[in-house]
N, C-alpha and C positions, 0 to 999 in steps of 0.2 A: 498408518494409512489403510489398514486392513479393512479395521473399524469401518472405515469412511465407504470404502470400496461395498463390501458387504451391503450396507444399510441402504449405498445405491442402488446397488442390483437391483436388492428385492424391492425398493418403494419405485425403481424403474420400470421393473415388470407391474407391478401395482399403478400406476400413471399408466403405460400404454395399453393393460386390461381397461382402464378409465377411459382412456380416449378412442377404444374401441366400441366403447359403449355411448363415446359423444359424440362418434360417426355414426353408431347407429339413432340416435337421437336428432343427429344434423339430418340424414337419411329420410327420416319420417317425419320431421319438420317442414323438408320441403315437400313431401307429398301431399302432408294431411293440411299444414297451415301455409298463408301468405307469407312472401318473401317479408311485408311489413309484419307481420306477428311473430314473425322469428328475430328480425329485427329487435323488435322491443323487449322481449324476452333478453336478450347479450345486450340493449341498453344499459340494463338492471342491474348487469353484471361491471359494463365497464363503469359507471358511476358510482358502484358500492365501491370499487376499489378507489375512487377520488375522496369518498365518504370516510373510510377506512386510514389514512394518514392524518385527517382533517380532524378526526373524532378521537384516534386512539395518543393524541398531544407525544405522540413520541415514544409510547410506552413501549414499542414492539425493539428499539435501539435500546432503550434502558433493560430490557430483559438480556438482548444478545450482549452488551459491555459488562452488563452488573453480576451476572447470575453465578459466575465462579467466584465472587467476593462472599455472595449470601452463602453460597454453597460450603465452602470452607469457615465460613464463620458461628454460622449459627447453624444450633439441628433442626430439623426440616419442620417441627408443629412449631417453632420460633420465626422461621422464615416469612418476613412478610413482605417479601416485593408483588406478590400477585394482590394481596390486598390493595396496596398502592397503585399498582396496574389497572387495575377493575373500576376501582372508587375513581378514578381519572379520565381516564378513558369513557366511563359515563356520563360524569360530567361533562363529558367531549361533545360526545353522541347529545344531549340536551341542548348546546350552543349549535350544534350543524341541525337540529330539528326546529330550533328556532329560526335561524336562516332560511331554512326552508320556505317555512311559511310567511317570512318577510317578502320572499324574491320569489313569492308564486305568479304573483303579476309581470313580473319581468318574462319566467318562463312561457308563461301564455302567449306575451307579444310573438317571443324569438319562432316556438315550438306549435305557434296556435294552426299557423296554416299550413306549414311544410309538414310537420308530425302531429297530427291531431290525435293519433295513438297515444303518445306519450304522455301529453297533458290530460286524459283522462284517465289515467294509471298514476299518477306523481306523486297521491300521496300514499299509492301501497311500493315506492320506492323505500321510505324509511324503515318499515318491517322489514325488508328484504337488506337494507345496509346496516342494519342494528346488529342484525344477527352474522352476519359477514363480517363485521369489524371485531366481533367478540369470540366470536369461534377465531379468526385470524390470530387474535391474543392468547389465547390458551394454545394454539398450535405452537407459537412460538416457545410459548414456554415449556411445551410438550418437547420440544428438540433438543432445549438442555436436557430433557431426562433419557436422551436417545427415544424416543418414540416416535421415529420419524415413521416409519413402518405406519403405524394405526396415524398420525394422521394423513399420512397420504391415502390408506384407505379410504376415509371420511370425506377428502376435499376429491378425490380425482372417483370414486365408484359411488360412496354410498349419497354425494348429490346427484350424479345425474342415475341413481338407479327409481331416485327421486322425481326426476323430471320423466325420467320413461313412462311411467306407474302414471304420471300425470298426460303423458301425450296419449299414452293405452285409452285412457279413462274417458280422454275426449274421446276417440275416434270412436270407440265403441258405444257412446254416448251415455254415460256413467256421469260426466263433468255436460251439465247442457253446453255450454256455450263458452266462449273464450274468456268471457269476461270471471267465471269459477275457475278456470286454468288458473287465470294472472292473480287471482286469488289468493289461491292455495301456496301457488310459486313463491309469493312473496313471503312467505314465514318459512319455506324449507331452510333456511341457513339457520333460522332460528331454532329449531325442532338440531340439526347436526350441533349446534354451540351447547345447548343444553345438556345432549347426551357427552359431550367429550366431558364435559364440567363433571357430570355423575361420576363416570370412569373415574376422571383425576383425585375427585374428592374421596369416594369409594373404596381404590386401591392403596389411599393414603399417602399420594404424591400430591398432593395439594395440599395446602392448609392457611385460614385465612385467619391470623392472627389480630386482632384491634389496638395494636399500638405499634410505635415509635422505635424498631432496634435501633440496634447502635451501630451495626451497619448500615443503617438508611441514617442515622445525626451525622455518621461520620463522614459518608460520602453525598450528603443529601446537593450539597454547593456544586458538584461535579455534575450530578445527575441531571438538576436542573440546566445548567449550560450546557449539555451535553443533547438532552433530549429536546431543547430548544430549536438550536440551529440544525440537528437530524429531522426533526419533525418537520423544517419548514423546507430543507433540501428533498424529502420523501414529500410533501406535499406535491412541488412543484415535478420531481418526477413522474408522479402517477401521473400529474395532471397534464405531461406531456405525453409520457406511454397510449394514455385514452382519449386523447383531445378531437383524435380522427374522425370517430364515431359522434362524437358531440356538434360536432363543424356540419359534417354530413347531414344528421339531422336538423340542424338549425340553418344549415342553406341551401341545402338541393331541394329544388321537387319532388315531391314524392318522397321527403327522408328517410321517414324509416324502411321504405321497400331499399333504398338504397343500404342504410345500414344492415340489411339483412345479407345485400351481396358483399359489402364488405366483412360483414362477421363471418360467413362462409369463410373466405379466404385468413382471418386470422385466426381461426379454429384449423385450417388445413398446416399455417402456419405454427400454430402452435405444438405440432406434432415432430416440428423439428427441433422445440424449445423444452421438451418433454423431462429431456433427462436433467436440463439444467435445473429445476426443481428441487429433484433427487440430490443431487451435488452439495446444493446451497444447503438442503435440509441436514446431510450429514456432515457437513463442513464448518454449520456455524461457532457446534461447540465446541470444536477442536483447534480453532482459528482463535476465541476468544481467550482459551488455556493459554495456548502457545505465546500471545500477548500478551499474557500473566507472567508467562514464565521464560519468557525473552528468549524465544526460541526459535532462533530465523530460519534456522534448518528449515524446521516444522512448516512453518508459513510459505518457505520458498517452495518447496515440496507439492503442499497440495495446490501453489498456484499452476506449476508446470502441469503438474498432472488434469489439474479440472483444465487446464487451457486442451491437452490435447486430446481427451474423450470426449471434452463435448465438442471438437472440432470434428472427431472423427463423426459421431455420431448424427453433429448440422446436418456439415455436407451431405454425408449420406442422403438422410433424410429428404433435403431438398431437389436432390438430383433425382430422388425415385417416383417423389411426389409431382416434381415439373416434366419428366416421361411421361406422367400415366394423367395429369389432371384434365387433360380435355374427353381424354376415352373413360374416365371415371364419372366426368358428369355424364355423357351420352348413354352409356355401357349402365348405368344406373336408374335412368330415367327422373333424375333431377328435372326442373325446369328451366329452362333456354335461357333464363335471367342469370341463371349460375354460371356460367361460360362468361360473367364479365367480370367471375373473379379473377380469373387466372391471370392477368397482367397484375394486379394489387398484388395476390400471394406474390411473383415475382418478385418485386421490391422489398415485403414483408419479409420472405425468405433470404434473401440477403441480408439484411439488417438482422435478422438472430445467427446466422454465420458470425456474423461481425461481434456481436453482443457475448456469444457463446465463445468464440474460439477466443477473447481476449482473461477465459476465464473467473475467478471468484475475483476479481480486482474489486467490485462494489463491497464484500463482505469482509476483505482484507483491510478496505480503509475502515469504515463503519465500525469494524472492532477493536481498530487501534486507536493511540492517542491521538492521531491526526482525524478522528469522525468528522471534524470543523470541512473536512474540505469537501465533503459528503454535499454539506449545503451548499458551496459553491458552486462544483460544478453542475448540480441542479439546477442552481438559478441561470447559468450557461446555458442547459438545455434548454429551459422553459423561454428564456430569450428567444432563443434559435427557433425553437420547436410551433410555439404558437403561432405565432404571425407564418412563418413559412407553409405549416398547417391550413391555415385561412386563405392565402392568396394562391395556395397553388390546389383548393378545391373549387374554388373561384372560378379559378382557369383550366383544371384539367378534369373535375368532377370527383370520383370516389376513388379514382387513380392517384389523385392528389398527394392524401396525407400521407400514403405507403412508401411515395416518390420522397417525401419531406423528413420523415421519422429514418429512414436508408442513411440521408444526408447528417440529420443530427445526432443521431447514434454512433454515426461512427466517428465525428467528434468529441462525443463524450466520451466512450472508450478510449479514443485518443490522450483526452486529455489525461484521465486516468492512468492507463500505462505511463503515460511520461511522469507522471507523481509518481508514482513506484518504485519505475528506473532510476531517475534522479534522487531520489530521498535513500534507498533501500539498496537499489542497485540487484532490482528484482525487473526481470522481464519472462514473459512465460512460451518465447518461440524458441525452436530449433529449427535445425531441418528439417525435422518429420513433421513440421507443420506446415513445408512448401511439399511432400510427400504423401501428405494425404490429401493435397486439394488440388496436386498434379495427376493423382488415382480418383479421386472423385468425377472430374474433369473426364479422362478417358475412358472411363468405365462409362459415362454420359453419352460420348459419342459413338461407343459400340453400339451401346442398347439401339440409340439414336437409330443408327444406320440399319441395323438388322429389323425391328421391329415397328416403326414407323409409318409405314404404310397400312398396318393391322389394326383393329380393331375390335374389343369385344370382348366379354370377361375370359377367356381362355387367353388370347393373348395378353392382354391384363395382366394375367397371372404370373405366365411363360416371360415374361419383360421384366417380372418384378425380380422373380424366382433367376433372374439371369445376374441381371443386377446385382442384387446382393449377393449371390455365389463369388463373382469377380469383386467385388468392393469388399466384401468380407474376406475372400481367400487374401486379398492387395495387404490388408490389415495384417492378418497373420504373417504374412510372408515376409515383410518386411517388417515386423516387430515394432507397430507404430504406437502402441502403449504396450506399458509396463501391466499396467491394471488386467487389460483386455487377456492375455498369456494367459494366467494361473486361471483364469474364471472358462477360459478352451480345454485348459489342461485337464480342470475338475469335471468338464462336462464330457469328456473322452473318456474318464476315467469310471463316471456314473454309467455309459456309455456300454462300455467294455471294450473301448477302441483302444485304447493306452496300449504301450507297447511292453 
């Protein structure tokens, strides 16, 4: 667990340096561009990842089940699962760029009067998903090699150090005009996919061998049925995780200004989803071993543990963020349009509580021999998710799908835990998990009470700086991870506070 522990810290500290840098990017987005041109920009993002399942036929499940079969079987310039990977996966990417431009007319109808943004950017989407789907592939396979570290750099600093360089460029008038922004935007995935490739091929952890092992004859029957029904359960996930934004722009007024105030709030959101990242990256290949090597110890272990850091860590997160998010847009000088995230963050923020504290339950199935139910409960979600998605933006606007995705996530994880319990006789609560969300909870209503009525980055500060002192001391005090302890102890120690 050490391993794991380790690899999070630092690709955790590496994500929240990142998302300190996509606050400062969200920051100057709302200043210098339209609520709709920030919009369209996190369009780009949530459709590469619909693009990304659709394209890469599964390959990203075939590296996390396969890679300790190739790993022990053949030495590594024999190893060819990334050939097989790449050669697929492209062919992926050639059928979803066909579709494309089959169903551009459809997109015109849906997209032509609500987001007129969008339809005249659609087809510098495909450079911007090409290169997203293919950098996403080589990350994966970056994680068996433990390099979760570099690519967390790559996905969480070195693109948006990408997108700053590009907001800089506009405002200073370097980039004329918006339409050389959306330009350039659209190939930075492709410029990060490349360079991780050079790295991989370079340091000699890659190798693209042109034929047939006998670890790919011997399991080749499994792989197929395997990355089958995973690929069509990960389709229909994404396609529900991003459907909000899609709805949004294809039925409100004005969409994409809408979807820009919803992307605000899933970016504020996503700062409570931060470290789950981290977890998954360092947990996959240790979840896959351990199903090699029939080790339930191992799997039960890191599911208690991921359940209760990243619980510790939600909550946190979300109680500090929903304190401070209305004096953050004011105190900031965002525009007034932003104030109609913070009911969606609301809902958003509870639904990664819920998603987070239940745990790696998604990469515990996924890598065992039950991946088959991987696709099913997908296909539950996708039920559940779309239509609820559509009638309740119908009805309640860009409030909608935050209220709807709350509802069906926590179904999903439902259902998931109960396969766990039931088959394994794995569940990942105690009571330090009613302990830290009964500490979240009243660390909430102090701040609440005392700082409430203030305003202004000093109080901003004084609230945040409070907060955490009480949520963090609650943590220690009551020993609510195991993980959290040694990583206080080392930092006392570097410190010169140790006793």
């Amino acid at each position: 667990m050490s391993t794991i522990r380790r690899q999070s810290i630092i690709s955790s500290g590496i994500v929240y340096f990142g998302f300190a840098l996509g606050a400062l990017n969200t920051l100057l987005f709302t200043k210098w561009f339209t609520p709709a041109e920030y919009g369209l920009t996190t369009m780009f993002v949530s459709l590469s990842n619909i693009i990304l399942p659709l394209a890469s036929l599964g390959m990203q499940s075939y590296i996390f089940k396969f890679y300790p079969y190739y790993h022990d079987n053949l030495p590594p310039k024999k190893n060819d699962m990334m050939t097989w990977a790449l050669v697929t996966s492209f062919t992926g990417f050639l059928l979803v760029l066909a579709g494309g431009f089959i169903f551009k007319d459809l997109v015109v109808r849906k997209y032509g009067v609500t987001s007129p943004e969008f339809v005249n950017y659609y087809y510098w989407l495909f450079p911007f998903g090409f290169g997203f789907t293919f950098y996403s592939l080589l990350e994966t396979f970056a994680w068996q090699l433990k390099q979760s570290v570099l690519t967390s750099y790559f996905r969480e600093i070195q693109f948006r150090l990408f997108t700053l360089a590009l907001i800089v460029l506009s405002y200073i008038g370097v980039l004329k005009n918006f339409d050389a922004f959306m330009k350039i935007y659209a190939c930075t995935y492709l410029l990060l996919a490349l360079t991780l490739l050079v790295y991989l091929v370079a340091t000699g952890q890659l190798h693209l061998p042109l034929y047939r092992s006998r670890v790919t004859k011997r399991f080749f029957k499994k792989i197929i049925t395997q990355v089958s029904l995973v690929w069509s359960g990960q389709v229909l996930l994404n396609v529900s995780t991003y459907f909000g934004q899609i709805v949004i722009g294809a039925v409100m007024k004005e969409g994409m200004r809408f979807v820009g105030i919803y992307t605000l709030a899933l970016f504020v959101g996503s700062l409570i989803q931060a470290i789950q990242r981290s977890v998954i990256a360092a947990s996959v290949g240790p979840l896959a071993r351990a199903w090699k090597d029939k080790d339930y110890g191992r799997i039960n272990r890191i599911y208690h543990r991921s359940s209760i850091n990243q619980l510790i860590f939600s909550a946190g997160m979300f109680v500090l963020i929903w304190l401070n998010f209305t004096d953050g847009v004011l105190t900031f000088h965002l525009k007034s349009d932003y104030l109609l995230a913070r009911p969606i963050f609301f809902y958003i923020g509870l639904m990664r509580i819920v998603d987070m504290g239940t745990g790696v339950n998604s990469q515990i199935i996924v890598t065992s021999v039950f991946w088959r139910f991987d696709f099913f409960t997908g296909v539950i979600l996708a039920v559940l998710t779309l239509p609820a998605n559509y009638i309740l933006t119908k009805e309640l606007g860009s409030v909608g799908p935050a209220i709807a995705d709350l509802f069906t996530f926590s179904v999903y994880n439902f259902i998931r835990f109960l396969f766990l319990y039931r088959r394994f006789g794995m569940q990942p609560f105690t009571r330090k998990t009613v302990y830290t969300l009964l500490l979240a909870l009243g660390c909430y209503f102090i701040c609440y009470y005392l700082f409430n009525a203030y305003q202004g980055f000093g109080w901003l500060t004084l609230r945040s700086i409070t907060f955490l002192g009480l949520y963090g001391g609650g943590v220690l005090v009551f020993r609510l991870s195991e993980d959290i302890l040694p990583v206080w102890k080392t930092i006392k120690k570097r410190l010169g506070l140790a006793a």
